[in-house]
C-alpha positions in Angstrom: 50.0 -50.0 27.9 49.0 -46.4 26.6 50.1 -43.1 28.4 46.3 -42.6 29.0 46.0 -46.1 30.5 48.7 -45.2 32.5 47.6 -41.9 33.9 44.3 -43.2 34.6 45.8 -45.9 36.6 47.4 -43.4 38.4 44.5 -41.3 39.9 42.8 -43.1 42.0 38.8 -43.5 41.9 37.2 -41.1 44.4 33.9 -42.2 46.5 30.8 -39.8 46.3 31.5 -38.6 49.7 35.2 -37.6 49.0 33.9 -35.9 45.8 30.8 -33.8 48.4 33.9 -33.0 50.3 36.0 -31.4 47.8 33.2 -29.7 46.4 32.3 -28.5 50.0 35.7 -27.2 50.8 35.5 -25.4 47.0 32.3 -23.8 48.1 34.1 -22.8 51.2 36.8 -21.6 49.9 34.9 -19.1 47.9 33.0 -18.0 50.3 35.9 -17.1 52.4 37.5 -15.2 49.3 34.4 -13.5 48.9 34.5 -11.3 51.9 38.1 -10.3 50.9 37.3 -9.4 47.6 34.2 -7.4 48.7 36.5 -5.2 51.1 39.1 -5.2 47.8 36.1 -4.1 45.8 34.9 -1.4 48.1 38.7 0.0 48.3 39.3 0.2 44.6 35.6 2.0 44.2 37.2 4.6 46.9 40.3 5.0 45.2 38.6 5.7 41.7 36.4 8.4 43.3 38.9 10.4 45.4 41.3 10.1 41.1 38.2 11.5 40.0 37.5 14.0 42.7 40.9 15.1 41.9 40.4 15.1 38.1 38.0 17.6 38.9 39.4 19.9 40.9 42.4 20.2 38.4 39.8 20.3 35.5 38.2 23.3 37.4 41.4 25.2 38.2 42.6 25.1 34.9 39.2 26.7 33.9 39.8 29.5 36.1 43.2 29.8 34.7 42.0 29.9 31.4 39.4 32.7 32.9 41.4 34.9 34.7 44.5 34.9 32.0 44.6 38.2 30.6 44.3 37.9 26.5 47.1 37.4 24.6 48.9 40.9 23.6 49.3 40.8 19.5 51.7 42.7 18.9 51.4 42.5 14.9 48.1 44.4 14.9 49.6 47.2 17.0 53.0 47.8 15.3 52.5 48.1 11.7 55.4 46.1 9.8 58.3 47.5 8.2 58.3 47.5 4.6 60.9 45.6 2.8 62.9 47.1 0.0 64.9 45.5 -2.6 68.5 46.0 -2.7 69.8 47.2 -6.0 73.1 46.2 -7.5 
């Protein structure tokens, strides 16, 4: 006898109303996990606005930084370089 003769020997044949069951209690089963992953769904969707929120508010604050930094002092334009000489040997 062939593995495949053999594992079909092994499962055994299933009436139409144990197959409506099992597709019943599938159906069911979703429908339960579907109310949990709705509340899962609405939690995540909270979470990613208050990260953005966030995002925001740091975005904004480092504008105002950038704003209210005084300019850069450049020293170079102000001090005129000293001029470099040779040394003679």
């Amino acid at each position: 006898m062939s593995a495949t003769n053999q594992e079909h020997e092994n499962y055994e044949e299933l009436t139409p109303e144990q197959i409506e069951q099992q597709k019943q209690d599938l159906i069911d089963f979703y429908k339960s996990s579907i109310e949990t992953l709705q509340i899962q769904l609405d939690y995540e969707k909270l979470v990613t606005e208050i990260e953005e929120t966030r995002l925001g508010r740091l975005v904004a604050q480092a504008r105002i930084a950038q704003i209210l930094a005084p300019a850069p002092e450049n020293n170079e334009e102000q001090e005129p370089a000293p001029k470099k000489t040779l040394k003679r040997s």
